[in-house]
C-alpha positions in Angstrom: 25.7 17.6 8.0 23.0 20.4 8.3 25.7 22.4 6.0 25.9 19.9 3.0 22.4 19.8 2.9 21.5 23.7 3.4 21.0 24.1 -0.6 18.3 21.6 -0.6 17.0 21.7 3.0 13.7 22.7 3.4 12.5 23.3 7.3 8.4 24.8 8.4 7.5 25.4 11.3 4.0 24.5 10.3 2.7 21.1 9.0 0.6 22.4 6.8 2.9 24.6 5.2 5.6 21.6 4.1 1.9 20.1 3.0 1.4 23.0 0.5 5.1 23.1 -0.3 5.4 19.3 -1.3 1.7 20.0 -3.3 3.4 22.9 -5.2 7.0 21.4 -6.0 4.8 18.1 -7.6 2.3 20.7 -9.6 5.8 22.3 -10.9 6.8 19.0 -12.1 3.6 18.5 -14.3 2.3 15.7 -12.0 5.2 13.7 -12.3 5.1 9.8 -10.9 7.8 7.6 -9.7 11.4 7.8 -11.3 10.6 10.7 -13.9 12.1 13.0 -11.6 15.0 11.1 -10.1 14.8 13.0 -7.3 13.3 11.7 -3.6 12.0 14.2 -1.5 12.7 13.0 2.5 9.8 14.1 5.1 10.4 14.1 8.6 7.3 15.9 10.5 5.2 15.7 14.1 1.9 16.2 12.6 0.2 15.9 16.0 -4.0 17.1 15.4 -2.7 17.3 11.4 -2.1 13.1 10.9 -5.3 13.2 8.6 -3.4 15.4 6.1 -0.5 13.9 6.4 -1.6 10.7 5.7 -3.4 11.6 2.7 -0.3 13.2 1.4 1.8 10.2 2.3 -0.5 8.3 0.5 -0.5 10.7 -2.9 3.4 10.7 -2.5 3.7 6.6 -2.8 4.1 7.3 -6.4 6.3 11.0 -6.5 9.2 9.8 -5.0 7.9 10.9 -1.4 9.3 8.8 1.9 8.3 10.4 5.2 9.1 9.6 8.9 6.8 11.0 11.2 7.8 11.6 14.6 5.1 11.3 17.8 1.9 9.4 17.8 0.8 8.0 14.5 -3.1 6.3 15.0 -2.6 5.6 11.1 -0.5 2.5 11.0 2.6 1.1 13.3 4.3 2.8 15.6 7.9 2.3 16.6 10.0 3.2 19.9 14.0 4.2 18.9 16.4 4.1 21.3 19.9 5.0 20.5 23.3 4.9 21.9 26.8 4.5 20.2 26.5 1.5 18.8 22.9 0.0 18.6 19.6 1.4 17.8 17.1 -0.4 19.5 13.3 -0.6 17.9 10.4 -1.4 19.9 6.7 -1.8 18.3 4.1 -0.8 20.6 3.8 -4.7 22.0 7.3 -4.5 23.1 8.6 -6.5 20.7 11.7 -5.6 18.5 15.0 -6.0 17.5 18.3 -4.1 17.5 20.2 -2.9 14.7 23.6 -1.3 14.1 23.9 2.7 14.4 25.0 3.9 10.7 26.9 7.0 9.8 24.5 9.4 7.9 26.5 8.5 4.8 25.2 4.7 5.8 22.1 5.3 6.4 21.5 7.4 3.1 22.4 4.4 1.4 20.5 1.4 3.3 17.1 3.7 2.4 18.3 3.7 -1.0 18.7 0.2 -1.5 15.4 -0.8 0.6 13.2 1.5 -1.0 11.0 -1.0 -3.3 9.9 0.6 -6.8 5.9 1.4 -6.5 
């Protein structure tokens, strides 16, 4: 999976420096909102001490085709528990309350965020 995605796959070791990346690929686009690109760019960070940053990006990106799951504590907003096996991902909100859901191939998965995502 890694492999198909090498071309496009963009990994930091630093929060901040995916922060200024994301900042600089939007500037390149002339400021470009929602659907003039046709491209989404996917965000998966632990911003830890950085969540302040984060979220104000997040917040920028609602409208530049920008989704991000953040992995760790997040005091901004709800926070959900995964567990996975073979079959069933299980999500737990911090109340203990949740449901389970089916374990998608990547392929799967790609698609349910696709057709979920609601136009800003």
């Amino acid at each position: 999976m890694v492999a198909a995605l090498a071309p496009r796959l963009m990994v930091f070791e630093c929060v901040e420096d995916a922060i200024e990346h994301i900042k600089m690929d939007w500037e390149s686009l002339g400021g470009c909102v929602h659907g003039s690109s046709g491209s989404i760019t996917y965000w998966i960070a632990a911003p830890r001490e950085d969540s302040d940053e984060v979220l104000a990006l997040i917040r920028q990106g609602r409208h530049r085709n920008l989704l991000a799951m953040m992995l760790g504590d997040w005091p901004h907003g709800p926070t959900y528990d995964f567990t996975v096996d073979s079959a069933t991902v299980r999500v737990r909100d911090v109340q203990g309350r949740g449901r389970e859901l089916p374990n998608l191939s990547p392929e799967q998965a790609v698609a349910a965020i696709r057709t979920r995502r609601a136009p800003s």
